[in-house]
N, C-alpha and C positions, 0 to 999 in steps of 0.2 A: 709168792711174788707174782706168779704170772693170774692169779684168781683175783691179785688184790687191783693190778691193773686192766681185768677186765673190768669188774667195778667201775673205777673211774672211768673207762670208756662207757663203761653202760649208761654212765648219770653225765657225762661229759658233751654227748653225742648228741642226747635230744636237746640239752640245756642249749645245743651252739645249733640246731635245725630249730628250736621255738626261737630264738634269738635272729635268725636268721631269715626266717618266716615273718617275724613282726614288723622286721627294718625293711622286708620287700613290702609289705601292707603299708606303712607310715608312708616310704620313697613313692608309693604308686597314688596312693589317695593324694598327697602332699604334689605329685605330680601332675595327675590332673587337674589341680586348682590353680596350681599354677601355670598351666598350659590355658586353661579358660583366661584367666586373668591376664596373660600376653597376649594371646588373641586380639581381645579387648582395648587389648595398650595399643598394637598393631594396629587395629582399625581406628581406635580415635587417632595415634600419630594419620595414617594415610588422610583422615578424614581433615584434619586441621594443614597439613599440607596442600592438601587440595584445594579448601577456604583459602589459604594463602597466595597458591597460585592464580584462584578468579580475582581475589580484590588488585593481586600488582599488576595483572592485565587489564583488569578495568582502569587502573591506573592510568597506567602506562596507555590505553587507548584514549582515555579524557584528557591527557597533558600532550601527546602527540597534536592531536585535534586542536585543540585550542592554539597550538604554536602555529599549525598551518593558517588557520582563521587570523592569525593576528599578523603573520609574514609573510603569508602565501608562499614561501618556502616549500617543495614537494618534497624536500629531507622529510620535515618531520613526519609525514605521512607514512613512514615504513614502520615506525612503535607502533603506529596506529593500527596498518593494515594486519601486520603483524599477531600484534592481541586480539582484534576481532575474529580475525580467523582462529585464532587458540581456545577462545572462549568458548564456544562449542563445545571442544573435547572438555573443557574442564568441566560444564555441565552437566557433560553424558557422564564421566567420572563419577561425580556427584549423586546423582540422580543413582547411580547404579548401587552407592555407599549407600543412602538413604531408603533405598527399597526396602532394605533389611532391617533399618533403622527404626525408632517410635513412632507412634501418631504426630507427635508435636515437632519431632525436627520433621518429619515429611511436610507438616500443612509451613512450618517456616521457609524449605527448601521449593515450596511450591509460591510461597507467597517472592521471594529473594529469587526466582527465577524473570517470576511476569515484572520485578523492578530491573531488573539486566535487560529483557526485550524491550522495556521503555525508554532504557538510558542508550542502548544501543542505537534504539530507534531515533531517538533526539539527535543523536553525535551524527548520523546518517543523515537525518535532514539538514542537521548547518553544513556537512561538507558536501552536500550536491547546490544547496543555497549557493556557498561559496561559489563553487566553480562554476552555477551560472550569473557569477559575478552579480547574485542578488544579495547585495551587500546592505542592505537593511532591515533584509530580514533575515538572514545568519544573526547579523548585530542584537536584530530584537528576540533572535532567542537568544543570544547568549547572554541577554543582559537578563532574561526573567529567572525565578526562583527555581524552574522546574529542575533544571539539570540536577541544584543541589540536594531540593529532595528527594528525588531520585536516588544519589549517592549517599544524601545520609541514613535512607533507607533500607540499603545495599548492605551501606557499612553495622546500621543496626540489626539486622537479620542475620549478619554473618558474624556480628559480636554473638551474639543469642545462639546461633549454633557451636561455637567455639567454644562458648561457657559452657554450654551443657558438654561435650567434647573432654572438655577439663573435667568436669564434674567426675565425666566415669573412668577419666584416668586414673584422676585420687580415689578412685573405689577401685580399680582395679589396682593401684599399688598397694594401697592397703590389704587387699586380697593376697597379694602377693607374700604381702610382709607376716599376715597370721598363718599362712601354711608353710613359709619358712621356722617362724617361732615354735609351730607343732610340731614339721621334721625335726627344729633341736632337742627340744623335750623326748619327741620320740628316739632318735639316734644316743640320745645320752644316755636314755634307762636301758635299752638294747646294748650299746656297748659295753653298760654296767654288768649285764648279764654275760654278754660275749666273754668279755673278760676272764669271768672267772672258771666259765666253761673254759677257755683259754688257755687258765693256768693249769688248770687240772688234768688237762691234754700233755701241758707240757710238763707235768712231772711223769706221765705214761711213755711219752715221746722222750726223755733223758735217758731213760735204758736202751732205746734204740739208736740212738746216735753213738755210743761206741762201737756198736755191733756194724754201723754203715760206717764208720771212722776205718775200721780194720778191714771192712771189705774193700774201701776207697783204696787205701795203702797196700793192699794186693793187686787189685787194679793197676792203678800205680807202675808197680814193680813188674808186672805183665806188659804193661804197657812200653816203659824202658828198654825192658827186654827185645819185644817185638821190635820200638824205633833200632836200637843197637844192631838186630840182624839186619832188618830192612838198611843201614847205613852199610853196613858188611857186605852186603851181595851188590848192593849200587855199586860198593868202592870195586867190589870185584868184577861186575860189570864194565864200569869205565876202562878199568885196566884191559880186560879182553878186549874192548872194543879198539881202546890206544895200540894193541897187541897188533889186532886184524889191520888195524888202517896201515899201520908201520908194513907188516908184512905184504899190504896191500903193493905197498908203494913200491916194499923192494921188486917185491914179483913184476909189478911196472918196470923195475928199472933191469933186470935182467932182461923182460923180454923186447926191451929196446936195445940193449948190449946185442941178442941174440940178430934181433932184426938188421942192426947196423953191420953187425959182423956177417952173418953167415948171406941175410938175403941181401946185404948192400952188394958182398961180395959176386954173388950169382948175378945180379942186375949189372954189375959194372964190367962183368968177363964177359955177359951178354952183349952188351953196346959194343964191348971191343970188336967180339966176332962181327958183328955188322958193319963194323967200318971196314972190317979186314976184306968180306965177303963183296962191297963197295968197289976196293980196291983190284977185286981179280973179276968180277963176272960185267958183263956189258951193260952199265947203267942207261946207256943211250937206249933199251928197249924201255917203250914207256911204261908195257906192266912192271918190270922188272924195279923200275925206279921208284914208280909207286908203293911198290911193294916193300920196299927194303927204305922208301921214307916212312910209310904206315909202320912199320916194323920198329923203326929209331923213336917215332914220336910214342908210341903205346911205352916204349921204356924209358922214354925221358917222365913219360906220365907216373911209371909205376914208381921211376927213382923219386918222383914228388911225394907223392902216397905217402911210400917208406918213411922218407923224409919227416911230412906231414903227422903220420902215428907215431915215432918215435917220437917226435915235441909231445905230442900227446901223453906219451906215457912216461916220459921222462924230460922235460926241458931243458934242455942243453945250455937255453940261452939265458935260463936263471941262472945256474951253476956258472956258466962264465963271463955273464956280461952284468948279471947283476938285477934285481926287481926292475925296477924303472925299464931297462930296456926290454926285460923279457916281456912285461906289460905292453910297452910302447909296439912290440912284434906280435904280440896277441890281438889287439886289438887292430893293426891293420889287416893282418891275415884276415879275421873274423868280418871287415867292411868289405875289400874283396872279394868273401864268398858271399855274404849273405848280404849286397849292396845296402847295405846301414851307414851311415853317418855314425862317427867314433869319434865324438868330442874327447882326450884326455889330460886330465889337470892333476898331476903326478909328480908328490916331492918326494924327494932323497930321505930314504928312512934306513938306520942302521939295524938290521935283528939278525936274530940267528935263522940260519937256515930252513929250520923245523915251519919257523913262523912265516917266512918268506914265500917260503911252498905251499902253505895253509893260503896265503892271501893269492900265488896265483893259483889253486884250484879253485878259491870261491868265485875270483871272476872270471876264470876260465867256464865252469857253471854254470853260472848266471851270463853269460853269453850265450852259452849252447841253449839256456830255456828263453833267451830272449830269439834268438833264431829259427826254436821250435813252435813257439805258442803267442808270442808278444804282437806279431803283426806292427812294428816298432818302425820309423824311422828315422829316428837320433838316439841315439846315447849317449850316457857320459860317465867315467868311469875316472874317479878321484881318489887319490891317497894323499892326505894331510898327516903332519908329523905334530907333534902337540910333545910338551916337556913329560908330560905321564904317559900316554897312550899315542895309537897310531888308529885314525878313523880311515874306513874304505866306504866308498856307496857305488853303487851301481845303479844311476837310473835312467830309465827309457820312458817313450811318450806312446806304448802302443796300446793295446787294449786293455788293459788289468784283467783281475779278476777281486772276487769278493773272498777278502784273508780270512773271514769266518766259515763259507764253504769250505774251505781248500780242506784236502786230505790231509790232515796234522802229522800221517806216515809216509809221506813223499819223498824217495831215497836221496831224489834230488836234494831238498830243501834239510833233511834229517842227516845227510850227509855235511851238507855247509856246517850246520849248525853243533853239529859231533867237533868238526876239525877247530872251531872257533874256542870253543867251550873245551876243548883239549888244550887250547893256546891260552888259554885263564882270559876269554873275551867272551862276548856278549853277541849274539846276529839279531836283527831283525827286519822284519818285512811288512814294507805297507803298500799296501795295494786298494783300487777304488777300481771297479768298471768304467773303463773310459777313460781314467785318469791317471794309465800308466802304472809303473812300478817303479819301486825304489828295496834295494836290499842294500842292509846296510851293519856293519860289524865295527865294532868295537876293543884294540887289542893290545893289550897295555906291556908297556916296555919291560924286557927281561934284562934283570939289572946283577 
């Protein structure tokens, strides 16, 4: 089996490399005759283009001109001046096509140049006649024969070039057309050959396709495999991570319990004793008063703090007051410290808690990184309520940055976007240099 399909390869191989070999020989010879014969096409289109462009200028110069002679009108003079001046380049054109060209369109492009310096010359003389109002002898040239044979000698020099023009177009089509008719002939008997080199390949190649059939279907089943675990350890990732943030939070809300309880209590037995100490020792000495006012304001400061980190770790005023105003309190705190402008456009959304805390950490967040890095000074921070989902954005006017730079592991931004995507939502972030930021999340109704 395997001696009888080297066989066929041995005789299958060279029959599709001589087959192969021939179609590149035909496609290249076939190629470059057909490449000459465009060329060819190329240059007589260019070249009959360009005869076309001098005669509508000479045109267009001999009917401008005549309208001014007849109207004294100085409109018509702009075809005129116009084409005169073009004619030149079409010449040089010409001239440059013809270099490369026969004996006979050269001595015609030489003879069909000196009739253009004549007739040019002529339209030049009646319009300087004209304008010094020598009106009889503008008249008496324009009444003689010369201008038009001048042009009908124009127009027959440049029939004669055009025809020859055509001439080697229809030679170069035809060129065209018997090196396509040879690529078919050659392409036909090379495929005839390819063919059945072809087939004799593919009776050698049928033993192998069950053998890559079974290995594909291992493949396959490895590959299953591997997605299966890879799904398995993400799902048990997510979980851990759902794990850590949960426990994250409590350990937040414990050590807000701890700070409210134990250091509230210490800072406010503290203010006591100073009021007491107020009460017995002689306030009227000025250190003294000093002293024990520096003393009151450092613990009114520290009772802020407190204050201030307990919101932080645990929001009291979502828990009791509800999103809307815990927002409405986030964001003025945050314009009083960090003198920002806090536009807020904030609707009444009903979710569960889990969600509601996801939405004040994101823009609790995204205020800290807009205070830290943004160089901002407006904000605006939106929650819209929608029949399916609830949108939030957060955007500022300060510096951006470029979202393709950005660290893709930034605890900050990796943190939003865990807590969203734990809420079955969506974050995302567009940013431009110079053009501010916008974060923005997506978080559909738990029903």
């Amino acid at each position: 089996m395997r001696w009888s399909n080297f066989r066929k390869m041995a005789v299958s191989l060279p029959l599709a490399l001589l087959a192969a070999s021939a179609l590149v020989g035909i496609n290249e010879a076939g190629y470059d005759r057909s490449h000459d014969a465009v060329s060819a096409l190329s240059r007589t289109y260019t070249t009959r283009a360009a005869l076309d462009r001098l005669m509508q200028n000479m045109l267009d110069a001999e009917t401008g001109l005549r309208g001014y002679l007849l109207t004294g009108d100085e409109r018509y003079l702009e075809p005129y001046e116009k084409a005169a001046s073009t004619i030149n380049s079409n010449l040089d054109e010409l001239r440059a096509i013809f270099t490369a060209s026969s004996l006979e369109d050269q001595e015609d492009f030489t003879q069909l140049s000196r009739q253009i310096s004549r007739k040019m010359s002529e339209l030049d003389l009646s319009l300087r006649l004209r304008r010094q109002d020598n009106d009889d002898a503008w008249k008496f040239v324009l009444s003689t024969d010369v201008g038009k044979e001048n042009m009908d000698a124009i127009r027959s020099l440049a029939g004669k070039l055009t025809e020859r023009s055509t001439d080697r177009t229809n030679h170069s089509t035809q060129e065209i057309l018997h090196s396509l008719m040879l690529s078919r002939i050659g392409i036909a008997t090379m495929a005839a050959i390819g063919l059945l080199a072809f087939y004799m390949y593919l009776r050698q190649a049928s033993a192998l396709q069950t053998f890559n059939q079974r290995e594909q279907e291992t493949l396959e089943r490895e590959r299953d495999r591997l997605e299966q675990l890879v799904r398995e350890r993400t799902a048990s990732l997510t979980e851990l991570a759902n794990h850590l943030q949960q426990v994250r939070e409590d350990e937040r809300g414990h050590l807000a319990r701890e700070l409210h309880d134990e250091l509230g209590a210490l800072l406010t037995a503290a203010k006591l004793d100073v009021a007491r100490l107020k009460s017995k020792v002689d306030s009227q000495a000025p250190e003294i008063a000093e002293r024990l006012k520096h003393l009151t304001d450092t613990l009114n400061s520290g009772i802020a703090l407190k204050r201030r980190i307990i919101e932080d770790l645990r929001p009291s005023s979502l828990f009791n007051l509800g999103l809307t105003a815990s927002l409405e309190i986030l964001g003025r705190e945050f314009a009083e410290r960090s003198n920002v402008e806090v536009d807020l456009n904030l609707e009444a959304v009903e979710l569960p808690e889990s969600v509601q805390l996801t939405i004040y950490r994101m823009v609790q967040e995204s205020l800290t990184n807009i205070g830290k890095y943004a160089n901002a000074e407006k904000v605006l921070v939106a929650v819209h309520n929608y029949p399916t989902h609830v949108a939030v954005q957060i955007r500022d006017n300060g510096s951006g940055f470029d979202t393709g730079k950005a660290n893709p592991s930034a605890h900050g931004l990796m943190g939003m976007r865990h807590r969203v995507e734990a809420a079955g939502g969506r974050l995302t972030v567009t940013s431009e240099p110079g053009e501010g930021t916008l974060v923005s999340a997506v978080l559909p109704h738990v029903h």
